[in-house]
N, C-alpha and C positions, 0 to 999 in steps of 0.2 A: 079591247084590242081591235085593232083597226083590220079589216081583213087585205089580205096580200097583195091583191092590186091595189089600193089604197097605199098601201106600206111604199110600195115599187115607186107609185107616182109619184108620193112624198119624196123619196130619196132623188127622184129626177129631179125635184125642184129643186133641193138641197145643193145638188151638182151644179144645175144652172146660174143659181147665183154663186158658186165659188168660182165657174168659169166668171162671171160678170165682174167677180170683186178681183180676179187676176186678173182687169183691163179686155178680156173676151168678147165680147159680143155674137150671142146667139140668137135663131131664130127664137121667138115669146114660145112657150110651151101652151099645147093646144090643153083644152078644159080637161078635167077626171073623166067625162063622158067620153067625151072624142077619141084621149088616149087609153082609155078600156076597150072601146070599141074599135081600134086599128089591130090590122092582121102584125104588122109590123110597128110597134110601139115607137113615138118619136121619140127620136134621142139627138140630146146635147151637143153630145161630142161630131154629128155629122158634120156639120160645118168647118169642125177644125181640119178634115182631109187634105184641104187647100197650102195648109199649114205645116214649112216643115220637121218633119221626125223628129229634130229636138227638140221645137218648141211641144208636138203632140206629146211626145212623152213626159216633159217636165210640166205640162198641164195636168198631164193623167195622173202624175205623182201628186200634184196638191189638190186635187180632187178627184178620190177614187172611183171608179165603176162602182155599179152596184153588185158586179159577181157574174158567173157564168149562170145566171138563168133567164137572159136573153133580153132583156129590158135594153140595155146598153151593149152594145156591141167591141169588140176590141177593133179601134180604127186602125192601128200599126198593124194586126194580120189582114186588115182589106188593104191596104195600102202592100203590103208584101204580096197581096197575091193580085196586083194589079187594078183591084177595083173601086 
């Protein structure tokens, strides 16, 4: 079994390319090292802030977050709270 960060990073990937394969276009995802080693882990979904509410959330629908332990962020509550 793969240990947790390993796991976390996989499922970033995973998200990455469901944003790609829904016509998305993301920043490339930085190596396993890089994103081990960031205080604030890159995520996917940053990019789509630009983009609006509906389309963020019908992205978020076909490709899930990884969950509330901070890997991916919920862009609809930065986005409600202005940021």
């Amino acid at each position: 079994m793969l240990p947790q960060g390993e796991l976390l990073y996989s499922r970033v990937l995973d998200v990455t390319e469901c944003l790609a394969y829904h016509g998305t276009q993301v920043a490339p995802p930085p190596s396993l090292e890089t994103w081990l080693d960031q205080n604030v882990p890159w995520d996917p979904y940053a990019d789509l802030l630009e983009r609006p509410p509906s389309t963020r959330r019908e992205l978020m629908d076909d490709c899930p977050q990884v969950g509330n332990i901070g890997a991916i962020v919920d862009i609809q509550s930065l986005a409600d709270a202005g940021l």
